[in-house]
C-alpha positions as MATLAB code, in Angstrom:
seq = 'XXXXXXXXXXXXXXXXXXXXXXXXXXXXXXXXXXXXXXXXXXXXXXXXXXXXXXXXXXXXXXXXXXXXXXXXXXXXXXXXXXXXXXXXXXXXXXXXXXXXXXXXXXXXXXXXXXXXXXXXXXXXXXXXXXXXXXXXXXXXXXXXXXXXXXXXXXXXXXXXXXXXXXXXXXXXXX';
ca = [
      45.249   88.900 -175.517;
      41.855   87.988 -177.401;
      41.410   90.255 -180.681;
      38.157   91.075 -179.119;
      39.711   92.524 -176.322;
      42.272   94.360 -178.729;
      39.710   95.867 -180.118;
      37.853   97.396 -177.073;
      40.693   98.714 -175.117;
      41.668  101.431 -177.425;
      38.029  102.181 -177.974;
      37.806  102.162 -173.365;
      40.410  104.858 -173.737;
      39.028  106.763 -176.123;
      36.097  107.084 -173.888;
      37.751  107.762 -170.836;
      39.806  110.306 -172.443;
      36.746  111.700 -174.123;
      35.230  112.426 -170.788;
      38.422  114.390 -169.533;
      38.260  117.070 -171.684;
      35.501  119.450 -171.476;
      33.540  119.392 -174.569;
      33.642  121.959 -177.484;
      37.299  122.180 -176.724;
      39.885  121.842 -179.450;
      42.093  119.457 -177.594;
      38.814  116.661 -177.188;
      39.559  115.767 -181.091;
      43.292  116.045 -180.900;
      43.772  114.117 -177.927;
      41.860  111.234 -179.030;
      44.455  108.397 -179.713;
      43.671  106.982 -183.282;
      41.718  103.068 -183.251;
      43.326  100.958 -186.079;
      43.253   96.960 -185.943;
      46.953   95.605 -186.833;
      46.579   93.549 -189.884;
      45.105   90.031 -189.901;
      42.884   91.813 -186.961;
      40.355   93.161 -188.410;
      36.114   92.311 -189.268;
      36.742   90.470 -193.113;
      34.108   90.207 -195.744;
      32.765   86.974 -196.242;
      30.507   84.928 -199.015;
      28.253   82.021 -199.410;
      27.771   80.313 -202.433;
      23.994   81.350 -203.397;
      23.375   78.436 -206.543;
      24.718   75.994 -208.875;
      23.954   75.954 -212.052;
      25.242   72.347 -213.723;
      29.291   73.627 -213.843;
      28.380   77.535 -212.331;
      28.696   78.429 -209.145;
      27.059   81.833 -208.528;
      28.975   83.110 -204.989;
      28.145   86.095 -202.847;
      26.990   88.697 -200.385;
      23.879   87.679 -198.563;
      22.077   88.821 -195.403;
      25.530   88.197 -192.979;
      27.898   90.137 -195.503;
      28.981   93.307 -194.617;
      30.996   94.805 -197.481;
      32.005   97.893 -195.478;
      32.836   97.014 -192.307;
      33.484   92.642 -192.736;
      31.493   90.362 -191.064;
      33.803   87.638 -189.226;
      36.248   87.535 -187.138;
      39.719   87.522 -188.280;
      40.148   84.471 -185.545;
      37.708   82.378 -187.370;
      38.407   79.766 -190.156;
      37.347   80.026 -193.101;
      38.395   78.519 -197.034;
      39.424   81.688 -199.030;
      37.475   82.104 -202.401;
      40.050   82.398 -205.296;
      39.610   82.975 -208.685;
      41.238   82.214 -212.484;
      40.325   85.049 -214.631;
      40.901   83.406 -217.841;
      38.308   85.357 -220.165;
      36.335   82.007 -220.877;
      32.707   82.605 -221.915;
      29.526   82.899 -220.115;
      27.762   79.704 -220.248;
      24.213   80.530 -221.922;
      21.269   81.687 -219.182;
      24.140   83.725 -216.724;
      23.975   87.363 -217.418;
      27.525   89.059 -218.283;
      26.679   92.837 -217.245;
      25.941   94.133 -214.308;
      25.819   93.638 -210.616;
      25.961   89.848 -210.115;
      27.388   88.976 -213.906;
      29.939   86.648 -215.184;
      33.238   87.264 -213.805;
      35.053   85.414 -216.698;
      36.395   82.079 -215.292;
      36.812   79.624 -212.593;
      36.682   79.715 -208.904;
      37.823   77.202 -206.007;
      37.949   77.001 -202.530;
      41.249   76.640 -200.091;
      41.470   74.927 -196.922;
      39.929   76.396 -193.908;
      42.517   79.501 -192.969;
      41.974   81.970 -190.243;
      41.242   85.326 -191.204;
      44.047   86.476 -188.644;
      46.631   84.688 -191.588;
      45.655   87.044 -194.484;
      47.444   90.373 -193.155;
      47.908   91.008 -197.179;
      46.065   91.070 -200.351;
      49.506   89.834 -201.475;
      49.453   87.044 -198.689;
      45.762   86.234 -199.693;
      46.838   85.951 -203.251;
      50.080   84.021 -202.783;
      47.697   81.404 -200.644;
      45.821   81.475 -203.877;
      48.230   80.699 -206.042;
      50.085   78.446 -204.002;
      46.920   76.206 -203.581;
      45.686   76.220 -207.468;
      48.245   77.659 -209.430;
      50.457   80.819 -210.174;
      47.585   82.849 -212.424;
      45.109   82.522 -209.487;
      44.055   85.286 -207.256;
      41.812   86.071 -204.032;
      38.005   86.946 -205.038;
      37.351   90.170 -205.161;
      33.880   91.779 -204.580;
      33.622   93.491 -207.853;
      34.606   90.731 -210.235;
      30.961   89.863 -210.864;
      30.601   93.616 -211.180;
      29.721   93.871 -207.200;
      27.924   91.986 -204.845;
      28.414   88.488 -206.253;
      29.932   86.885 -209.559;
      29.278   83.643 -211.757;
      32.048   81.673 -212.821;
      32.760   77.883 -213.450;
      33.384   75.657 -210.384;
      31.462   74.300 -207.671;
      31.658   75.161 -204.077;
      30.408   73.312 -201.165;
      27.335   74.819 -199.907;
      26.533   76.246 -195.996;
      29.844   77.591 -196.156;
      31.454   81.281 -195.844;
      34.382   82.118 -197.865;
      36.703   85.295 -197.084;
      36.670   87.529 -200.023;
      38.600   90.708 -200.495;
      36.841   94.293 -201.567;
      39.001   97.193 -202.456;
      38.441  100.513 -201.368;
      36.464   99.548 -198.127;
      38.230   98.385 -194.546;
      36.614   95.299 -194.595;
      39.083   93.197 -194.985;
      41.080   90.998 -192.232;
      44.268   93.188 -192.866;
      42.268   96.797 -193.186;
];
């Protein structure tokens, strides 16, 4: 079944169910079956990268991110953005406090994965790790402070990169 369709059949029932129950009633909010995507199934956040700067690559939210709800389908293809936090210094000219700041080391790209494959931070991570080396990590929205970071690497442009956030479900396994 198509994840879109996952998605609105418990939300058809909900409505359906909704309407059966005369309203103000106690039961309308206790009958109403719960709507939770099964991970890898779920709207993930994505970034762009927004500018190089000689070796920095400053990556981010921009006017498709949706930090609290995701952005792309979990079915859709994307590199994962991982990052080294290795403590290395902010080259001069990149600010290192604050929203948009110098998370501290290197990023890189994977291969295209579907969003529908990262049903973990742990599985995101491992891909991480398994594609650049055992200290590596999935991005994480607030390692540049929040809403985008500066670290060493390049990144090919015109292209979306799942990122994780914590405390939001906008992640593909949310």
């Amino acid at each position: 079944m198509p994840v879109f369709v996952r998605r609105l059949a418990p939300a058809a029932v909900f409505a359906l169910a909704a309407l059966a129950v005369p309203p103000n009633s106690a039961s309308a909010v206790a009958s109403a079956p719960a709507v939770a995507a099964s991970p890898g199934e779920h709207l993930g956040l994505t970034w762009t990268a927004l500018e190089q700067r000689g070796s920095s690559v400053h990556v981010g939210a921009d006017g498709l991110s949706n930090p609290y709800l995701g952005d792309t389908d979990p079915e859709t293809e994307l590199p994962v953005l991982c990052i080294l936090v290795d403590d290395r210094p902010a080259p001069d000219g990149i600010p290192t406090t604050g929203f948009h700041s110098w998370a501290g080391g290197e990023v890189a790209a994977t291969a295209p994965t579907a969003g529908s494959e990262l049903t973990s931070r742990e599985a995101a991570d491992e891909l991480c790790a398994d594609s650049f080396g055992g200290d590596w990590r999935m991005a994480e929205f607030h390692d540049g402070e929040g809403w985008s970071l500066w670290a060493t690497g390049t990144l090919p442009a015109d292209t979306r990169f799942w990122t994780a956030i914590n405390a939001q479900p906008a992640n593909p396994w949310s």
